[in-house]
C-alpha positions as CSV (number, residue, x, y, z in Angstrom):
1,X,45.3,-29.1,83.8
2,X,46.6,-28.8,80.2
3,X,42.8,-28.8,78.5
4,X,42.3,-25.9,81.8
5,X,45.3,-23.7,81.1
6,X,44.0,-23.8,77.2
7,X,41.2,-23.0,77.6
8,X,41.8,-19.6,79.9
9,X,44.3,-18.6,77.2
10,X,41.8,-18.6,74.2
11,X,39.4,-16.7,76.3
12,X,41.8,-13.9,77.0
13,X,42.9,-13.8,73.4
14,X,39.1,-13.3,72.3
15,X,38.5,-10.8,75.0
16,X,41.5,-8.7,73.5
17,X,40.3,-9.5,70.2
18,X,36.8,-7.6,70.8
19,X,38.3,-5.1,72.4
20,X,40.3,-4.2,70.1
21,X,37.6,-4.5,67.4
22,X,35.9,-2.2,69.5
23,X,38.7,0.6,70.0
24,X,39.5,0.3,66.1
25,X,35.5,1.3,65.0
26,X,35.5,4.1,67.5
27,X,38.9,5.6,66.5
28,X,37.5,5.1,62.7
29,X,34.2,6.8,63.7
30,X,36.0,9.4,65.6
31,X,38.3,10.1,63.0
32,X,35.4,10.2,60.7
33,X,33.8,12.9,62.5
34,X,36.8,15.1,62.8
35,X,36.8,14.7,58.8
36,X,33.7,15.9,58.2
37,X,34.0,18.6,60.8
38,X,37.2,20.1,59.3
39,X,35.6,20.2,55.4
40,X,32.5,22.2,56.9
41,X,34.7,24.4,58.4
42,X,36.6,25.0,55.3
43,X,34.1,24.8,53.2
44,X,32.4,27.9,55.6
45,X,35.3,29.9,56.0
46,X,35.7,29.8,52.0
47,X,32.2,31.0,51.1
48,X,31.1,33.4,53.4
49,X,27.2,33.6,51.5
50,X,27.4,30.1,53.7
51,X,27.8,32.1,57.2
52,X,26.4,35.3,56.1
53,X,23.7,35.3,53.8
54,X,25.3,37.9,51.3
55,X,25.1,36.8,47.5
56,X,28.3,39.2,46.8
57,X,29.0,36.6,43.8
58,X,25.8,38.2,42.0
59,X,27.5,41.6,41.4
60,X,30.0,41.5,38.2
61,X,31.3,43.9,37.3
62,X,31.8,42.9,33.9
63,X,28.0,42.2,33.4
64,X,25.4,43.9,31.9
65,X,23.6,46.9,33.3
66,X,19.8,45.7,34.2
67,X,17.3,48.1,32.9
68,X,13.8,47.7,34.6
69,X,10.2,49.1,34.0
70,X,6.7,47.8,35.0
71,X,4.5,48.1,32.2
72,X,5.1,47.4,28.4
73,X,4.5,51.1,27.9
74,X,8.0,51.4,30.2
75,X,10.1,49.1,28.6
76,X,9.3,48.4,24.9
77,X,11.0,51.0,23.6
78,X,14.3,50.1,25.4
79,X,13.8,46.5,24.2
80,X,13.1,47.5,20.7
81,X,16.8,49.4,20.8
82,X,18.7,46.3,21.7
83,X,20.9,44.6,19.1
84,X,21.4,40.7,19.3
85,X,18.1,40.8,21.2
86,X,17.5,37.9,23.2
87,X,13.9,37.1,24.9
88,X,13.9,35.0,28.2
89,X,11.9,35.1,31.1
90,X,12.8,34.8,35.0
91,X,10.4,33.0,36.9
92,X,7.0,34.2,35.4
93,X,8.7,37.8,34.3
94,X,9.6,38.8,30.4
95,X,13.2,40.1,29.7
96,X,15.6,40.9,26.0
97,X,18.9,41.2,26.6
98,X,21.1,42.8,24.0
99,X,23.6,45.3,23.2
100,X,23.4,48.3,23.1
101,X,26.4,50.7,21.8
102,X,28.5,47.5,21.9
103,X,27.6,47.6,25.8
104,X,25.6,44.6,27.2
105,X,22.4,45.3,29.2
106,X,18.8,43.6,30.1
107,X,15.7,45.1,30.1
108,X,13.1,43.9,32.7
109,X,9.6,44.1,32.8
110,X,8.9,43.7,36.2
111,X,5.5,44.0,36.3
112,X,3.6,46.4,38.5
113,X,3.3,46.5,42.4
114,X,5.8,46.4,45.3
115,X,6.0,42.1,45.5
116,X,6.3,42.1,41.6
117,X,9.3,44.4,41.8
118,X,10.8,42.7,44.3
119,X,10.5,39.3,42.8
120,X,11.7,40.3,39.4
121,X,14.7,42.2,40.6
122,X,16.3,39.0,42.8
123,X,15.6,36.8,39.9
124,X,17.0,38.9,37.4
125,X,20.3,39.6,39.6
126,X,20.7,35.7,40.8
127,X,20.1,34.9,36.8
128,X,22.3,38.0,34.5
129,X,24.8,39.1,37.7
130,X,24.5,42.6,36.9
131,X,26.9,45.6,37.1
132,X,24.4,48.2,38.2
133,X,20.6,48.5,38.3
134,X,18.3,51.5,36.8
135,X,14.7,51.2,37.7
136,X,12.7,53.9,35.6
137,X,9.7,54.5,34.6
138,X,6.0,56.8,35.1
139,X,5.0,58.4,38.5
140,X,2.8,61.0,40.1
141,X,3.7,64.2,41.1
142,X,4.1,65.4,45.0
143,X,6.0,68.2,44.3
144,X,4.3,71.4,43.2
145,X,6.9,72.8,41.6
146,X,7.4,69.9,39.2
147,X,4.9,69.1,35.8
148,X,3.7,66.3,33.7
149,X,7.2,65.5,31.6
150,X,9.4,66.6,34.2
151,X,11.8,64.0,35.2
152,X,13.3,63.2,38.8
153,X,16.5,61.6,39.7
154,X,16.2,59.4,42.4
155,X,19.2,60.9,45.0
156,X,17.1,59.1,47.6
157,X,13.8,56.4,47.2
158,X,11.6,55.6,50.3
159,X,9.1,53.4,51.3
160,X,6.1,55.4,51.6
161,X,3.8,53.2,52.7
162,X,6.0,51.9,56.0
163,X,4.8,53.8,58.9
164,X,3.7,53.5,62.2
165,X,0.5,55.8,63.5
166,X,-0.1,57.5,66.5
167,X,-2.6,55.7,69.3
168,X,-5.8,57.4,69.9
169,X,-8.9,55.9,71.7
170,X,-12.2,54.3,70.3
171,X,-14.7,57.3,68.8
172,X,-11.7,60.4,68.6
173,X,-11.8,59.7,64.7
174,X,-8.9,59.2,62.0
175,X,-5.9,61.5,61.8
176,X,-3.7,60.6,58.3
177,X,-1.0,62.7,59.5
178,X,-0.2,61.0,62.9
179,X,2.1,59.1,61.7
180,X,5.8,58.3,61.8
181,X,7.7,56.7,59.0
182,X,9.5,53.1,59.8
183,X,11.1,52.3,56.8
184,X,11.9,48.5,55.6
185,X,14.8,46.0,56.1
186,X,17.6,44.9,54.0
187,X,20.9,43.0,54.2
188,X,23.7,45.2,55.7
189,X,27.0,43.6,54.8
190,X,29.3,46.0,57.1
191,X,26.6,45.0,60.0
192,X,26.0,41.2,59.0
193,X,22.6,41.4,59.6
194,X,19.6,43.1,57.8
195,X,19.2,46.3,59.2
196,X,15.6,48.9,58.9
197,X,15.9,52.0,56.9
198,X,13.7,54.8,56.2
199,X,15.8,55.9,52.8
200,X,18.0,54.5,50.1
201,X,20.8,56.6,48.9
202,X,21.2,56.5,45.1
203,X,25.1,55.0,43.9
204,X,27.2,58.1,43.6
205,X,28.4,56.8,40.1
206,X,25.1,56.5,38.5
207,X,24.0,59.8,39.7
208,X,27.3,60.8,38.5
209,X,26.2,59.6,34.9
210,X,22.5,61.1,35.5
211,X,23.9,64.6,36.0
212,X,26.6,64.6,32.8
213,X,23.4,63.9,30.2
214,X,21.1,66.5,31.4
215,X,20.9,68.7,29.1
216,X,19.9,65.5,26.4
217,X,16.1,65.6,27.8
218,X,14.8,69.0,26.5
219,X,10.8,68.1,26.8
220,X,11.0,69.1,30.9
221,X,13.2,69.7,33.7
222,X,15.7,67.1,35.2
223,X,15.6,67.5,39.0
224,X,17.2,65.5,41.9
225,X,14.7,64.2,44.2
226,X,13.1,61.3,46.7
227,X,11.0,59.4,45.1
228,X,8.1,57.6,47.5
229,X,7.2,54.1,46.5
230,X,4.1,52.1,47.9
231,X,1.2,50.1,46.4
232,X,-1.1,53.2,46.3
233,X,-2.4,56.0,44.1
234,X,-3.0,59.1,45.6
235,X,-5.7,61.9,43.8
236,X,-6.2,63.9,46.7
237,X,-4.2,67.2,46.5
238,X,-3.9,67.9,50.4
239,X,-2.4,64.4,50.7
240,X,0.0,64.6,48.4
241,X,0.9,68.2,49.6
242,X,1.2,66.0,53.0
243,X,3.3,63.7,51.9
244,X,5.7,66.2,50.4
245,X,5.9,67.8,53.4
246,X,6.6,64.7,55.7
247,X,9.6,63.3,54.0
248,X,10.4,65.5,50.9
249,X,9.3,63.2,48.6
250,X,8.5,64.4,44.5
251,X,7.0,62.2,43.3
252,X,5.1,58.4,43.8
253,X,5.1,55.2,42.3
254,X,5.3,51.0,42.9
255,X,8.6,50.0,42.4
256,X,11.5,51.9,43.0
257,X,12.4,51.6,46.5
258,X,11.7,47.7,46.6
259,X,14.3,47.7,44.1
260,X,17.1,49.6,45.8
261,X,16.2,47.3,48.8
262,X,17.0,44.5,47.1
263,X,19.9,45.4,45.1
264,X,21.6,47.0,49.0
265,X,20.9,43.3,49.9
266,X,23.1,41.7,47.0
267,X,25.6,44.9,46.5
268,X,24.5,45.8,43.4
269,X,25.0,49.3,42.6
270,X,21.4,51.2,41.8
271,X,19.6,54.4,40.9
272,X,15.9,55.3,40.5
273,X,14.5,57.3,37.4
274,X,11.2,58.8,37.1
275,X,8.9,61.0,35.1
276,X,5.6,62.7,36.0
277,X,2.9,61.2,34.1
278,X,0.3,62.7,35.8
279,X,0.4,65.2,38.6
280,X,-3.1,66.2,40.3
281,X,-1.8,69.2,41.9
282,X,-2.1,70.8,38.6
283,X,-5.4,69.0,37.5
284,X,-2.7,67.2,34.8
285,X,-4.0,63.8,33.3
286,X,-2.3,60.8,32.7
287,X,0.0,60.9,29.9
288,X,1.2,57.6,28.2
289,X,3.6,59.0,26.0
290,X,5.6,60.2,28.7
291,X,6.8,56.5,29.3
292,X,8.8,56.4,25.8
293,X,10.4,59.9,26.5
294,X,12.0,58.4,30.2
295,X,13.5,55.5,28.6
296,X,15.1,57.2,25.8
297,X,16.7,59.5,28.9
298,X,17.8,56.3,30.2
299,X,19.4,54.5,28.1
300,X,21.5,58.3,27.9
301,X,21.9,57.2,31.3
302,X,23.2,54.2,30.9
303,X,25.5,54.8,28.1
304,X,27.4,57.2,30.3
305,X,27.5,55.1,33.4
306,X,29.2,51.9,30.8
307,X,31.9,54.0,29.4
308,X,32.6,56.1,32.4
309,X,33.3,53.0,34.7
């Protein structure tokens, strides 16, 4: 009876004894979980690039002003007029960063072509944090009131290359100017999302600075403008006339509006800057020299913008 009633006792005490083995691992697991639940929620609610995508810690501004042009013939001469020059690269993509007039900046060769531009631009902004962006550099002219050395402020850039054309049947031929302009995406912080747009708007402070150092350029006329980016050259004059007409646009080039796509998708404050090279409508050749005479203008540019802010 005794050996019995023993028996039935330690039986109960190790059934209690798993269970409550059991109950202990699951309240450690469960409290486990709610641990690592709670830090992701902080940890989300304290960087919101985690739940939204926007790189708002790129944008200092304290940091240099990023200078950009495609070809050596764009940039070298803004390199060359850097103090405490520093060469570095970003991804496959050669930049000196300096002073200059005790002001920091970086000048980017961004290579030419829409992809090149926008590749150079992200790297440079994840890599120097920059206050503001210039992209400058050569173009063709659209406009037929504007010459070979004249130079446009971008007040607006546009994709010129993003549009969607008219349907027509099989054998009714090609029309160029069926078409309506689409526009590209970029990140919308107010929206959360990235939202299409057919134009970017120029920042209001560096057209600001573009306007006050005018009358430093004396080899053309400084005009306020849209500037039409895409990977093409045009030499036809009733295309160009065409394209003028559609959206306004003076002049056309690679890089630009990739840019200001870009830097609307990190906040970075941005204008475009561009002089006529070449413009067909007036049978004007392409003139290299014209590259050296748009950076000297910017760096103008830039000087103002610096010790304006």
């Amino acid at each position: 009876m005794k050996k019995t009633l023993v028996a039935c006792l330690l039986s109960v005490s190790m059934v209690f004894s798993v269970s409550s083995l059991a109950f202990a691992e699951e309240t450690t697991e469960a409290e486990t979980t709610e641990t690592a639940e709670t830090e992701t929620t902080e940890a989300a609610e304290t960087d919101d690039s985690k739940t939204t995508g926007y790189l708002t810690d790129c944008f200092d501004p304290d940091g240099p002003i990023l200078l950009e042009g495609a070809m050596e013939m764009e940039t070298s001469y803004m390199m060359n007029a850097l103090e405490n020059a520093e060469e570095s690269y970003v991804g496959p993509f050669y930049c000196v960063s300096g002073t200059y007039k005790d002001f920091p900046v970086v000048v980017l060769r961004t290579e030419q072509g829409e992809a090149n531009a926008a590749a150079s631009t992200a790297l440079a902004i994840e890599k120097f944090h920059p206050c503001a962006v210039i992209n400058q550099g050569t173009s063709g002219g659209h406009d037929p009131e504007l010459h070979t050395g004249d130079i446009v402020i971008g007040k607006t850039t546009e994709a010129g290359n993003a549009w969607k054309s008219t349907p027509s049947a099989e054998g009714e031929g090609v029309d160029y100017k069926a078409i309506e302009m689409q526009g590209v995406y970029s990140y919308d912080a107010s929206a959360g999302e990235f939202t299409q747009k057919t134009s970017y708007p120029c920042d209001e402070s560096l057209l600001k600075a573009a306007q006050e150092v005018k009358d430093t350029y004396t080899d053309g006329q400084i005009v306020e403008g849209v500037i039409s980016t895409s990977d093409e050259w045009n030499n036809q004059a009733d295309r160009m006339l065409f394209l003028h007409e559609l959206t306004g646009s003076s002049c056309e080039e690679m890089e630009s509006n990739i840019a200001a796509q870009i830097c609307t998708s990190y906040g970075i404050p941005f204008i475009a800057i561009r002089i006529l090279s070449n413009t067909g409508l007036h049978d004007e050749e392409f003139d290299p020299g014209t590259g050296e005479d748009c950076q000297k203008y910017v760096l103008n540019v830039a000087e103002k913008y610096m010790t304006s802010k």
